[in-house]
Z-matrix of the N, CA and C atoms (Angstrom, degrees):
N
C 1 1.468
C 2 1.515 1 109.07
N 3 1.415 2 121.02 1 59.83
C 4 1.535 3 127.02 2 154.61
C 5 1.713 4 123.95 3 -15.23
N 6 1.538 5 99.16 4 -61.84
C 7 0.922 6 93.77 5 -165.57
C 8 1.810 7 112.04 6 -112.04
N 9 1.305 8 96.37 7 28.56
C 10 2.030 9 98.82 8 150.34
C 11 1.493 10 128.45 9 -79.79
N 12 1.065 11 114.36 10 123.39
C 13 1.639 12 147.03 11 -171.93
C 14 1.397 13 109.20 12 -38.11
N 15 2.244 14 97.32 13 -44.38
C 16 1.688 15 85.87 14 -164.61
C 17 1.943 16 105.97 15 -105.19
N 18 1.502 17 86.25 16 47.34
C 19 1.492 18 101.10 17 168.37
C 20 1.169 19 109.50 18 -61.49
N 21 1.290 20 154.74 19 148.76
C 22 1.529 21 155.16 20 155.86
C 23 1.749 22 92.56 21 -59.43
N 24 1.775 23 96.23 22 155.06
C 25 1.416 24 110.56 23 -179.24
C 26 1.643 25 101.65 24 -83.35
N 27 1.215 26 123.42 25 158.21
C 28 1.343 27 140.55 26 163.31
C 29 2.110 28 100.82 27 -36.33
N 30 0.883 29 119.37 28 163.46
C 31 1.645 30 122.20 29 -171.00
C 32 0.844 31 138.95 30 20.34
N 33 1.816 32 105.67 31 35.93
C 34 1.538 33 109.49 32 177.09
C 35 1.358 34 147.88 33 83.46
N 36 1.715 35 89.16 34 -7.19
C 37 1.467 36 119.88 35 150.21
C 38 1.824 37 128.56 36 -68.85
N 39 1.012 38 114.43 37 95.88
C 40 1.700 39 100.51 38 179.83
C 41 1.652 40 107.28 39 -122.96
N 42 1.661 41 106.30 40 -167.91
C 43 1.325 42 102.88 41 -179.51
C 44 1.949 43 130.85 42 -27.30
N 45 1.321 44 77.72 43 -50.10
C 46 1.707 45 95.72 44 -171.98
C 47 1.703 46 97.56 45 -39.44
N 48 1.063 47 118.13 46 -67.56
C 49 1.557 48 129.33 47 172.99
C 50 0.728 49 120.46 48 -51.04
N 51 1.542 50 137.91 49 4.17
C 52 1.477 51 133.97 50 174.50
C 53 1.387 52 114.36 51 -124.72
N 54 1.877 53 111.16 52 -22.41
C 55 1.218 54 114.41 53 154.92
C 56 1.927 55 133.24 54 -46.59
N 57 1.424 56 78.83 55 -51.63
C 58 1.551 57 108.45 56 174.20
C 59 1.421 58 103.47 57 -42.66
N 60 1.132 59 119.84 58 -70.13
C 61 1.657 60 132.45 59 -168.84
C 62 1.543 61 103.67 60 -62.12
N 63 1.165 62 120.56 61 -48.93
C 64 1.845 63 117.01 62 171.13
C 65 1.521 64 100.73 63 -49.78
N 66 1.752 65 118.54 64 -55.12
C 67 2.013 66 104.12 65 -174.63
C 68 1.310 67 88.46 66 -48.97
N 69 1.100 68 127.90 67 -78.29
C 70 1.693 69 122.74 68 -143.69
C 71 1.492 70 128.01 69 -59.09
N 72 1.694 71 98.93 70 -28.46
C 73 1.893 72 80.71 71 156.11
C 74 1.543 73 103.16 72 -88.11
N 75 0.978 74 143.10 73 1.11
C 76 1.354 75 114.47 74 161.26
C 77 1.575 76 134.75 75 -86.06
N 78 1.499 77 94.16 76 -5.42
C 79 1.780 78 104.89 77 165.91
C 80 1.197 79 94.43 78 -80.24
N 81 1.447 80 136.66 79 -56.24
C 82 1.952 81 160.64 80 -159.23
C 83 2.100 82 71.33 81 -48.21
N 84 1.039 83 114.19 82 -64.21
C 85 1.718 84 100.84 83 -147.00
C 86 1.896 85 102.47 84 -82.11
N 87 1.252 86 116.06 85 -12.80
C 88 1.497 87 128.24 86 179.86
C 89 1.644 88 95.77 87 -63.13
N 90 1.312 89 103.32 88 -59.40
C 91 1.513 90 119.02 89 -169.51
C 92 0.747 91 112.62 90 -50.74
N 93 1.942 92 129.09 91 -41.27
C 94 1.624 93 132.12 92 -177.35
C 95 1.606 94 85.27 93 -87.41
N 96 0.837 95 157.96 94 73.97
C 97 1.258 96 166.59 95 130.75
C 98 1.578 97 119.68 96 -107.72
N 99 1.150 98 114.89 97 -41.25
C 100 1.042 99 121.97 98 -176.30
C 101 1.389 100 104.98 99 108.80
N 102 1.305 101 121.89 100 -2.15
C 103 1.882 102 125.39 101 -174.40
C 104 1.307 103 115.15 102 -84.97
N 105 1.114 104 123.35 103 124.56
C 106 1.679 105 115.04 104 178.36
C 107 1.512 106 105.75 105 -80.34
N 108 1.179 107 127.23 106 160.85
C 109 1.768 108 131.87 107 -173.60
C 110 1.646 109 92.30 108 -108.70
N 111 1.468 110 110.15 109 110.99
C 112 1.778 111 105.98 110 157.69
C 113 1.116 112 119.51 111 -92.12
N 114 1.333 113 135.12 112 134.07
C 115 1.380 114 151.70 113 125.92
C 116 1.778 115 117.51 114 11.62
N 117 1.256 116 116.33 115 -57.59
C 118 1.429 117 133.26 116 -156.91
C 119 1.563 118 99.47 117 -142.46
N 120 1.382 119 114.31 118 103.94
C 121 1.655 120 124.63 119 155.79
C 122 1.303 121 96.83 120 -19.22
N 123 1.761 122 113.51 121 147.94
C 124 1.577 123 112.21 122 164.05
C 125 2.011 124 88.96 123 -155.23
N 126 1.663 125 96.75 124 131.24
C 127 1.486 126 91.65 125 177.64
C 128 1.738 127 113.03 126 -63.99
N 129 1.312 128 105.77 127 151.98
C 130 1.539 129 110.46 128 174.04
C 131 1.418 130 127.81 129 -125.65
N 132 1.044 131 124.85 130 110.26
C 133 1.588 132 148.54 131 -162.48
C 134 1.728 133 98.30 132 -69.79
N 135 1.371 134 91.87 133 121.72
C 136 1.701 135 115.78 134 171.90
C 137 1.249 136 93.66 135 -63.74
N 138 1.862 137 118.15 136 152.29
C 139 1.176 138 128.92 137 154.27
C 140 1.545 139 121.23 138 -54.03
N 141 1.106 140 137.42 139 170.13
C 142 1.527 141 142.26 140 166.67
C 143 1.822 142 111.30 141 -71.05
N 144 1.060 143 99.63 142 143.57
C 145 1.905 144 110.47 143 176.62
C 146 1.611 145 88.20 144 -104.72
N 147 1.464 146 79.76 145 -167.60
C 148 1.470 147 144.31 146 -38.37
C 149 1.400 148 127.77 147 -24.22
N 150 1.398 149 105.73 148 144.85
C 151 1.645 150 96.68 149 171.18
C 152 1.703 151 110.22 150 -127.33
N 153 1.218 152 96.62 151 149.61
C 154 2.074 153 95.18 152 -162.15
C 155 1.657 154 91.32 153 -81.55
N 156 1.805 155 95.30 154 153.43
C 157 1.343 156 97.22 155 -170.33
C 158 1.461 157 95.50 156 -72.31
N 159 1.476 158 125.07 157 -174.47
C 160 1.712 159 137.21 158 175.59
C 161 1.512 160 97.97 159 -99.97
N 162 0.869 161 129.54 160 109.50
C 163 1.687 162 130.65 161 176.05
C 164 1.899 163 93.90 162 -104.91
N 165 1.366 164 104.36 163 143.92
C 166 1.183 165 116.22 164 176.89
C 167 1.750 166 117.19 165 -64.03
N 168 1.252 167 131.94 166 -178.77
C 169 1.067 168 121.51 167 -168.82
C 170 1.777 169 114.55 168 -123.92
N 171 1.252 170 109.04 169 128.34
C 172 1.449 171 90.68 170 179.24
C 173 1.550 172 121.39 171 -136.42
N 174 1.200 173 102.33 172 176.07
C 175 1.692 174 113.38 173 -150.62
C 176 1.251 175 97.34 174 -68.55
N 177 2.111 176 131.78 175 -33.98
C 178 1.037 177 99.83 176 -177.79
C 179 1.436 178 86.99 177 -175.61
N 180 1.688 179 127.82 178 125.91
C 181 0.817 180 146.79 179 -139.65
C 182 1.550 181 110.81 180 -85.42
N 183 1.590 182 132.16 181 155.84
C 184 1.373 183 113.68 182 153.21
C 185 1.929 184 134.20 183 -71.21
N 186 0.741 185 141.15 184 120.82
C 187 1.438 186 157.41 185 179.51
C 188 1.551 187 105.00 186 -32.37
N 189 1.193 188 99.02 187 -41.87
C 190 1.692 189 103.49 188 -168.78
C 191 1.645 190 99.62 189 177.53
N 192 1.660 191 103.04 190 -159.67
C 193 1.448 192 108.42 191 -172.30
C 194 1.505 193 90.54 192 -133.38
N 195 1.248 194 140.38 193 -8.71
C 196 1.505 195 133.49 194 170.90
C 197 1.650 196 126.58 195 -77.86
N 198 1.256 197 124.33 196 93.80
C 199 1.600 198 118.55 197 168.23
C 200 0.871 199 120.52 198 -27.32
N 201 1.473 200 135.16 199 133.44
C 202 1.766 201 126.70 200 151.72
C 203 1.731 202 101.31 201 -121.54
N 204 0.960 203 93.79 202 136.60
C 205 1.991 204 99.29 203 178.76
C 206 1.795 205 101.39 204 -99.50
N 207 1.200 206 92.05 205 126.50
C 208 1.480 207 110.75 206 161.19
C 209 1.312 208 128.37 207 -99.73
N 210 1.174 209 135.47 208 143.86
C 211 1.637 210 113.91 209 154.08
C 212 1.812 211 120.12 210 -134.23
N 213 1.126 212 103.38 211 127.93
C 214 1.577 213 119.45 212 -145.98
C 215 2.365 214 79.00 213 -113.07
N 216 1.275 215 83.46 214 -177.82
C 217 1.584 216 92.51 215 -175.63
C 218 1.837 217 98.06 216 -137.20
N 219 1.399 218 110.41 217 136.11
C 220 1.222 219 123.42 218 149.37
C 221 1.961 220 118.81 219 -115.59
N 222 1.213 221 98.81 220 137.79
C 223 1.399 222 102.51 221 178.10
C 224 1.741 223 98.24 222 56.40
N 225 1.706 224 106.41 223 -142.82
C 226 1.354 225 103.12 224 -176.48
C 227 1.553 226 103.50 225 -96.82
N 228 1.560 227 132.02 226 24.19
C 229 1.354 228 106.75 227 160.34
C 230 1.704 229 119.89 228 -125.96
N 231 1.346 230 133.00 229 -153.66
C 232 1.421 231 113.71 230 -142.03
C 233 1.899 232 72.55 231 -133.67
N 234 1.102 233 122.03 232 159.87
C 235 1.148 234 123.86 233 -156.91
C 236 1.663 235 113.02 234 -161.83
N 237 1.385 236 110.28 235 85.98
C 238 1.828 237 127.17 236 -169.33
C 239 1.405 238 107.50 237 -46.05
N 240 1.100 239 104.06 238 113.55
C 241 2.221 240 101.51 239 167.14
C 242 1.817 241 114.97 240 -125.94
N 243 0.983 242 86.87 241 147.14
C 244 1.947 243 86.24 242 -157.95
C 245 1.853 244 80.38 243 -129.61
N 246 1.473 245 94.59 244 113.70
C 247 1.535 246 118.96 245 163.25
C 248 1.433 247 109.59 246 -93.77
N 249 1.710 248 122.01 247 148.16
C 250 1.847 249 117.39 248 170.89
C 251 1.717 250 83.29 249 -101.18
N 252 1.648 251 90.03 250 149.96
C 253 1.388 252 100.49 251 174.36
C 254 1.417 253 98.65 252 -151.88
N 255 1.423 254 135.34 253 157.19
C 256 1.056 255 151.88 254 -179.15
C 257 2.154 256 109.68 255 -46.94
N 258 1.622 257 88.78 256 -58.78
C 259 1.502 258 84.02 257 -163.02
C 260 1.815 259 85.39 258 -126.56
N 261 1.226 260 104.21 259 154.30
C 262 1.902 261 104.60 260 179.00
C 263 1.501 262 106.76 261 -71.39
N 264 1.375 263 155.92 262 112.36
C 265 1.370 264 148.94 263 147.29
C 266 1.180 265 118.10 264 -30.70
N 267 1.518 266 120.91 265 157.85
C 268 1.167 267 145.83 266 -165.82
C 269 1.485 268 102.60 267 -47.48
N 270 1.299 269 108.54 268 -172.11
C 271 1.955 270 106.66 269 149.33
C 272 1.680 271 104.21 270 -102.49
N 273 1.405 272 113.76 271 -22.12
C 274 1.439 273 106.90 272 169.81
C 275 1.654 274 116.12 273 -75.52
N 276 1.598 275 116.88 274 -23.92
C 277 1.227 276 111.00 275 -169.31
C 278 1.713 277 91.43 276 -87.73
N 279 1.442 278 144.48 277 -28.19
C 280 1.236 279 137.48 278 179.26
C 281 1.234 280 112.70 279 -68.65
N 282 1.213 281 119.55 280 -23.70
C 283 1.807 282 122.93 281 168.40
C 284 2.019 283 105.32 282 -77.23
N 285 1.035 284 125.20 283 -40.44
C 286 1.137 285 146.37 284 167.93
C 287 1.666 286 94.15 285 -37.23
N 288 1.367 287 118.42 286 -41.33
C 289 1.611 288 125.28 287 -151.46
C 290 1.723 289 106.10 288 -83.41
N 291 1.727 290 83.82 289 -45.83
C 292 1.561 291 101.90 290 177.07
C 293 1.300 292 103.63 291 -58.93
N 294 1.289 293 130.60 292 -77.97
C 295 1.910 294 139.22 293 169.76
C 296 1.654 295 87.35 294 -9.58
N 297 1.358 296 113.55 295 -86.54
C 298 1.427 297 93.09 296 -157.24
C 299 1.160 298 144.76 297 -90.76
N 300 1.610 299 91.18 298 31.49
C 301 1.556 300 105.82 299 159.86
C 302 1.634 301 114.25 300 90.80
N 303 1.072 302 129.17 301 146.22
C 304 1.728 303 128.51 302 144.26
C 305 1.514 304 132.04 303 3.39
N 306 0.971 305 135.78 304 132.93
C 307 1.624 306 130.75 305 169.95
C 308 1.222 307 95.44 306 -92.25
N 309 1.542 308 121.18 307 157.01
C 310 1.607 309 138.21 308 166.22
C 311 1.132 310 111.89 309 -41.76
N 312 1.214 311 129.88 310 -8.15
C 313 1.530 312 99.00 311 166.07
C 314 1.828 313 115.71 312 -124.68
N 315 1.576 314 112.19 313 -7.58
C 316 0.969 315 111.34 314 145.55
C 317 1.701 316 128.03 315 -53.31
N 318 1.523 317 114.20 316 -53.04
C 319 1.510 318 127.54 317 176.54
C 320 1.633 319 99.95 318 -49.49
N 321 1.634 320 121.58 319 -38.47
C 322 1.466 321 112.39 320 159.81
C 323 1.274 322 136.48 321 -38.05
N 324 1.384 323 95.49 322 -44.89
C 325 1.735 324 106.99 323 170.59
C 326 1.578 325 113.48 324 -74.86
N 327 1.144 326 113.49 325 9.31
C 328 1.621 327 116.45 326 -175.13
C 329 1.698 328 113.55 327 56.22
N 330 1.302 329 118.65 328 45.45
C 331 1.173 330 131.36 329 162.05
C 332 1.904 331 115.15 330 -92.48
N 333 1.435 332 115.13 331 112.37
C 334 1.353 333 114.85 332 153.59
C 335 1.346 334 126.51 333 -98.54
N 336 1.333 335 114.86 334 -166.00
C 337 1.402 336 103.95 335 175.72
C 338 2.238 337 93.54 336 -140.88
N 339 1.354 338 102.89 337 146.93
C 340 1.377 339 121.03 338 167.58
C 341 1.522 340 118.35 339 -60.94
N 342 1.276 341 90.13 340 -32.72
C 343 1.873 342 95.32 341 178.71
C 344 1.345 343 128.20 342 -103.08
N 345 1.639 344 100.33 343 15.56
C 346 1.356 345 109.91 344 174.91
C 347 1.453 346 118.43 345 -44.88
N 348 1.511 347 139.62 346 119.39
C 349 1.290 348 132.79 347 157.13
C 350 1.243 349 111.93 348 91.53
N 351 1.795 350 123.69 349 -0.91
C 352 1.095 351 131.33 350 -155.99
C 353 1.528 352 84.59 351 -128.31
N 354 1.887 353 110.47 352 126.62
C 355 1.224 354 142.68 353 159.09
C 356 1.244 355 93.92 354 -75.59
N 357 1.459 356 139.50 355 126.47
C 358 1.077 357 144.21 356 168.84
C 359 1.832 358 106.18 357 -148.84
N 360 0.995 359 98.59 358 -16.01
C 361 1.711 360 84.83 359 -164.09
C 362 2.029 361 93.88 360 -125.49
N 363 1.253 362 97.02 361 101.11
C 364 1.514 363 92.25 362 -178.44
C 365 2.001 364 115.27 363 -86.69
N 366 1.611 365 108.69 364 0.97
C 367 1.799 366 109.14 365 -178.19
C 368 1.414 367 98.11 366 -158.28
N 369 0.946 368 113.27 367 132.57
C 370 1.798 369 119.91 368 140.14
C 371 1.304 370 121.91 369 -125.40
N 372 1.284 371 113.84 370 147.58
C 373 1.378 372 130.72 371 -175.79
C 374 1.299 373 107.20 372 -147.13
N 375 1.436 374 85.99 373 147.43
C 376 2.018 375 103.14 374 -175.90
C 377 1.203 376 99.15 375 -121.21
N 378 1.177 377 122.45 376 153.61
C 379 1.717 378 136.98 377 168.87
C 380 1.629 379 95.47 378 -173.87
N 381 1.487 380 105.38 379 127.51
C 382 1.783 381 125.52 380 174.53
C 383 1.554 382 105.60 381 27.44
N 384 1.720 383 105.23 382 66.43
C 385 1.053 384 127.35 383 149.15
C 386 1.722 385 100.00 384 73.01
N 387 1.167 386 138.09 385 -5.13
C 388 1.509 387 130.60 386 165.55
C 389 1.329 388 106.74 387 -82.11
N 390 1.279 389 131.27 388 135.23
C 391 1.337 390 127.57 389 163.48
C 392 1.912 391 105.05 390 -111.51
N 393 1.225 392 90.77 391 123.87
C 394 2.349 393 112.86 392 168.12
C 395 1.364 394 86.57 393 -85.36
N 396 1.342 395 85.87 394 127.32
C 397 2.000 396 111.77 395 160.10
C 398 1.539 397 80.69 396 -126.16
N 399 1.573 398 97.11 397 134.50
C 400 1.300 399 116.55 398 166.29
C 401 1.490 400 95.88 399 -116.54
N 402 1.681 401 117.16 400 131.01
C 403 1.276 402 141.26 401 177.41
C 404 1.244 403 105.77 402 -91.76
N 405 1.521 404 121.04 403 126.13
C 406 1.481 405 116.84 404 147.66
C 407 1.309 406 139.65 405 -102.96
N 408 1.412 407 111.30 406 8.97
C 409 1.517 408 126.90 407 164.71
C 410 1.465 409 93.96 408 -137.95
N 411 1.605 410 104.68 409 158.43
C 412 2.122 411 100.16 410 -176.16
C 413 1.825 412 74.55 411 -99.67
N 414 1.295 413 101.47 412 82.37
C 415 1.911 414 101.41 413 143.23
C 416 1.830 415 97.46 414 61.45
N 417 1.230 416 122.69 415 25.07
C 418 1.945 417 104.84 416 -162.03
C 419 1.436 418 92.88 417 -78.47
N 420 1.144 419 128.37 418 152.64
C 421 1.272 420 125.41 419 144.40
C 422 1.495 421 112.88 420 111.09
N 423 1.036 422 110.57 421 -1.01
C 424 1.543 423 134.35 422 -169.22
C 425 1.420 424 102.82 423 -58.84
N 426 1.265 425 125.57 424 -46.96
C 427 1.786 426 137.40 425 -177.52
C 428 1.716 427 102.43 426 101.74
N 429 1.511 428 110.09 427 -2.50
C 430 2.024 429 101.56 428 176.08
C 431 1.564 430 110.09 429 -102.80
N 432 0.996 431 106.65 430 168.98
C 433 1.445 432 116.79 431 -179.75
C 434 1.279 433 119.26 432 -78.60
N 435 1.665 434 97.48 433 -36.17
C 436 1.228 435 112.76 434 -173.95
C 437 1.820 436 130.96 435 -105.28
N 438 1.071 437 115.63 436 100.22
C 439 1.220 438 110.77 437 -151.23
C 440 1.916 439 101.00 438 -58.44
N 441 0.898 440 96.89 439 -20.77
C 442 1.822 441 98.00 440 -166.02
C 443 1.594 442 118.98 441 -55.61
N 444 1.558 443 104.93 442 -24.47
C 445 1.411 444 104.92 443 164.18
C 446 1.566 445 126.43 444 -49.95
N 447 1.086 446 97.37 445 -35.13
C 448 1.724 447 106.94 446 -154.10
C 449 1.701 448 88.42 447 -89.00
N 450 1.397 449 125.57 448 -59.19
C 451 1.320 450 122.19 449 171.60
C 452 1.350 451 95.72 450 -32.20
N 453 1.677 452 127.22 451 -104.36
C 454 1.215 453 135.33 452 -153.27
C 455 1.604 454 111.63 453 -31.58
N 456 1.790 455 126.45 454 -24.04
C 457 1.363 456 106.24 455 -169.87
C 458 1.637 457 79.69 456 -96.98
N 459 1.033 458 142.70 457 16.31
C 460 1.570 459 122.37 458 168.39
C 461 1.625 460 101.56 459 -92.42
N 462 1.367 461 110.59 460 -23.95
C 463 1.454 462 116.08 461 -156.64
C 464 1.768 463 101.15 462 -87.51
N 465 1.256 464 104.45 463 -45.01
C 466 1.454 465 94.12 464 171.22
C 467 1.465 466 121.25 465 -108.69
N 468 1.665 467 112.06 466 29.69
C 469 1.275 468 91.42 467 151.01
C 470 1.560 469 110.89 468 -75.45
N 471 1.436 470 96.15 469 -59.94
C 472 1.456 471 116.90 470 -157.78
C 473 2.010 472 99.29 471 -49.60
N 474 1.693 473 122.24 472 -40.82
C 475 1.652 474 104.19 473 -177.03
C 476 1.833 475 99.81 474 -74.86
N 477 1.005 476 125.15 475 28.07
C 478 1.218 477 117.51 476 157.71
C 479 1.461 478 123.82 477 -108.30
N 480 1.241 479 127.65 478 22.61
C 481 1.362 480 148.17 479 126.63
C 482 0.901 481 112.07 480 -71.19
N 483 1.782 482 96.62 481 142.58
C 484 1.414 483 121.02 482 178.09
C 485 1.807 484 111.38 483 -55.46
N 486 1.170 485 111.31 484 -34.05
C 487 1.462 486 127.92 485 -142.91
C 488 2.021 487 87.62 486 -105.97
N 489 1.099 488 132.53 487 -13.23
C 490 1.533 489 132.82 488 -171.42
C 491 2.023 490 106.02 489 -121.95
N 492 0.879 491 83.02 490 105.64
C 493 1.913 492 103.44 491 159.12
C 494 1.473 493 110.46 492 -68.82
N 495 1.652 494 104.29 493 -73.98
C 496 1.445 495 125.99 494 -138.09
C 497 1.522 496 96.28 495 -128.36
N 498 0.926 497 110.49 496 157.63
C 499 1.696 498 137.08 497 171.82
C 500 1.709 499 124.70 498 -129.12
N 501 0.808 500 127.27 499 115.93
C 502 1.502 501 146.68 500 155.97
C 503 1.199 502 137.65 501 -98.47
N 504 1.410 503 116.02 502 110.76
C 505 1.630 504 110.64 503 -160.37
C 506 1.563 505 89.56 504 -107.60
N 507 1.291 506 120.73 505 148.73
C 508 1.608 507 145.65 506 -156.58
C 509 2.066 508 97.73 507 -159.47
N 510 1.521 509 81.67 508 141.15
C 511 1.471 510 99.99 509 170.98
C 512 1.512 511 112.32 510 -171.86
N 513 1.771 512 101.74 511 120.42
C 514 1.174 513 93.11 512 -175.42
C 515 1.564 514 124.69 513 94.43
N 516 1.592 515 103.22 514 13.79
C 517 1.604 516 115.54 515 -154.72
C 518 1.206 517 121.95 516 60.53
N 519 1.464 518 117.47 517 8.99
C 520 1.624 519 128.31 518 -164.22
C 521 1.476 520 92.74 519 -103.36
N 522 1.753 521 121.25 520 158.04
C 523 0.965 522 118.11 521 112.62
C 524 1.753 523 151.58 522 -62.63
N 525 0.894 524 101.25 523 125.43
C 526 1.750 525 95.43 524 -168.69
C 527 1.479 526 107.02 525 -108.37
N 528 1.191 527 103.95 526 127.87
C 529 1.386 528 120.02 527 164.80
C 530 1.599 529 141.93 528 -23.32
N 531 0.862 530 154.93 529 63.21
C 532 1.405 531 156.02 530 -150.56
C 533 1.260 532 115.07 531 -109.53
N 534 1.580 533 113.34 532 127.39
C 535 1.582 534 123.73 533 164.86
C 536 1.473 535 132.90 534 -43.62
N 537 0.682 536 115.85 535 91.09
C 538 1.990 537 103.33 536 169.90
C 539 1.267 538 110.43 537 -69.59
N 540 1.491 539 102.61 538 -170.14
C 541 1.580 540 104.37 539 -163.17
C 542 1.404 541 98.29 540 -74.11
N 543 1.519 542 135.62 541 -52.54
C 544 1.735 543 121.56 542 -178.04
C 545 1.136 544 117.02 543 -46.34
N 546 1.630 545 135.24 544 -6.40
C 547 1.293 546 128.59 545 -157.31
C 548 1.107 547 134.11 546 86.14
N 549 1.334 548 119.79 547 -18.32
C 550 1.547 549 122.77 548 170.62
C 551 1.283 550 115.10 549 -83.17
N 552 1.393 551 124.74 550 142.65
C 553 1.359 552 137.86 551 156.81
C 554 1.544 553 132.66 552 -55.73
N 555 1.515 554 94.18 553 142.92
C 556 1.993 555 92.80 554 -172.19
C 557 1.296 556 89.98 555 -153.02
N 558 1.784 557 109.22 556 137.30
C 559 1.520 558 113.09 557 175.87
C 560 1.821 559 80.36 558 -115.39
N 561 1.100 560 127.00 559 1.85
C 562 1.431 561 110.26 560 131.60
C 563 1.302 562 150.06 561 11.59
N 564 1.352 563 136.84 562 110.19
C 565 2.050 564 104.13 563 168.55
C 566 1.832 565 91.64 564 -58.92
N 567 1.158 566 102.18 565 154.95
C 568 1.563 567 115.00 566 154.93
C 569 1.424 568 119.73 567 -106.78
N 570 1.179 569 144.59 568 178.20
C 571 1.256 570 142.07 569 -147.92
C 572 1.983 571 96.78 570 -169.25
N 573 1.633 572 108.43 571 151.81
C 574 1.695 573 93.97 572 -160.55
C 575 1.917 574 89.19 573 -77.38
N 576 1.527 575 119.56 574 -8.80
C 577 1.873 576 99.22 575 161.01
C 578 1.962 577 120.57 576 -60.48
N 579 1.013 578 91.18 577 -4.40
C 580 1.803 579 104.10 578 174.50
C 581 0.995 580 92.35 579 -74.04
N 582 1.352 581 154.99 580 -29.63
C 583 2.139 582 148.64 581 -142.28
C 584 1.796 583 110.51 582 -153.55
N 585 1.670 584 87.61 583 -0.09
C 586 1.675 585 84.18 584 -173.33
C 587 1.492 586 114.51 585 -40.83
N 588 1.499 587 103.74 586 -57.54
C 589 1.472 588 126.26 587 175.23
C 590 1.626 589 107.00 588 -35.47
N 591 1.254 590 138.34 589 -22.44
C 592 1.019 591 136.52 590 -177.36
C 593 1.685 592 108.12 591 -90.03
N 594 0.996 593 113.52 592 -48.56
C 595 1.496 594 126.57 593 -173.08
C 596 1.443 595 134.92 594 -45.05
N 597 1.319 596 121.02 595 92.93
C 598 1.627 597 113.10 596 -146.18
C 599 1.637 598 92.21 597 -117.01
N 600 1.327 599 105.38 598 145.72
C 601 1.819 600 117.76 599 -179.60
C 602 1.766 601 105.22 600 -42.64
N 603 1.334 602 112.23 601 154.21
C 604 1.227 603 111.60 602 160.88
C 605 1.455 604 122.23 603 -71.32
């Protein structure tokens, strides 16, 4: 049998001697491991848990799980933005939102607001779904021509609550008059079908 494998090698070298040399580089590469080689198996005890799962990492988190609708203005129309936030804001703190305008990456989208910098709305109140904005300036100073912007983003922020239908603007214990989108005046509640016509996709 010439040509069987587990012939011994020529000088007395055979398997046995070649086994040998496979353990030892494989202790040789344990060692550059940093692993020590034991003698005698020994069981090895897991650390204690809990251990937190690994969640991937991301660029930038959600805020909360509650919608709030805004409506900010680009060019001449009025333009819906829905932030998540923890808890829903007031109707005074969502007018508060409008005042100060866009965040940086809304202003990316070329969204401003009409009521930038402008104190205009000193109360709101809700009762069975109408919300009173009481005005203490009629909108002056705004920098537009057209006052109807600034109405319409008060008008559809606030009917984008669950809790708001209608809007009524008052000044002075008065009702005061307000533009809709055709241009005509209404001391009216208005409703955001008063500005639809204004309302352009994001």
């Amino acid at each position: 049998m010439s040509g069987d494998a587990r012939r011994p090698d020529p000088g007395g070298t055979g398997w046995p001697l070649r086994a040998a040399l496979v353990a030892a580089t494989g202790l040789l590469a344990l060692a550059g491991c940093g692993v020590s080689a034991e003698r005698v198996p020994r069981e090895v005890t897991p650390p204690h848990g809990p251990f937190p799962a690994a969640t991937p990492g991301t660029a930038a988190t959600e805020s909360g799980t509650v919608v709030q609708r805004l409506c900010y203005v680009r060019d001449d129309t009025l333009v819906v933005v829905d932030r998540r936030v923890r808890t829903l804001p007031t109707p005074r703190e969502q007018i508060g939102l409008l005042v100060d305008g866009p965040v940086a990456t809304e202003q990316e989208d070329r969204l401003t607001s009409a009521l930038t910098g402008v104190n205009v709305v000193t109360d709101v109140r809700v009762a069975g779904g109408e919300a009173t904005v009481a005005v203490g300036e009629r909108l002056a100073g705004t920098g537009r021509n057209d006052e109807v912007l600034a109405f319409g983003q008060i008008v559809c922020t606030l009917t984008g609550r669950a809790d708001v239908d209608r809007v009524t603007f008052v000044q002075g214990g008065q009702r005061l008059g307000v533009p809709r989108a055709d241009g005509s005046l209404s001391t009216g509640p208005l409703t955001a079908a008063d500005y639809a016509a204004m309302v352009s996709p994001r």
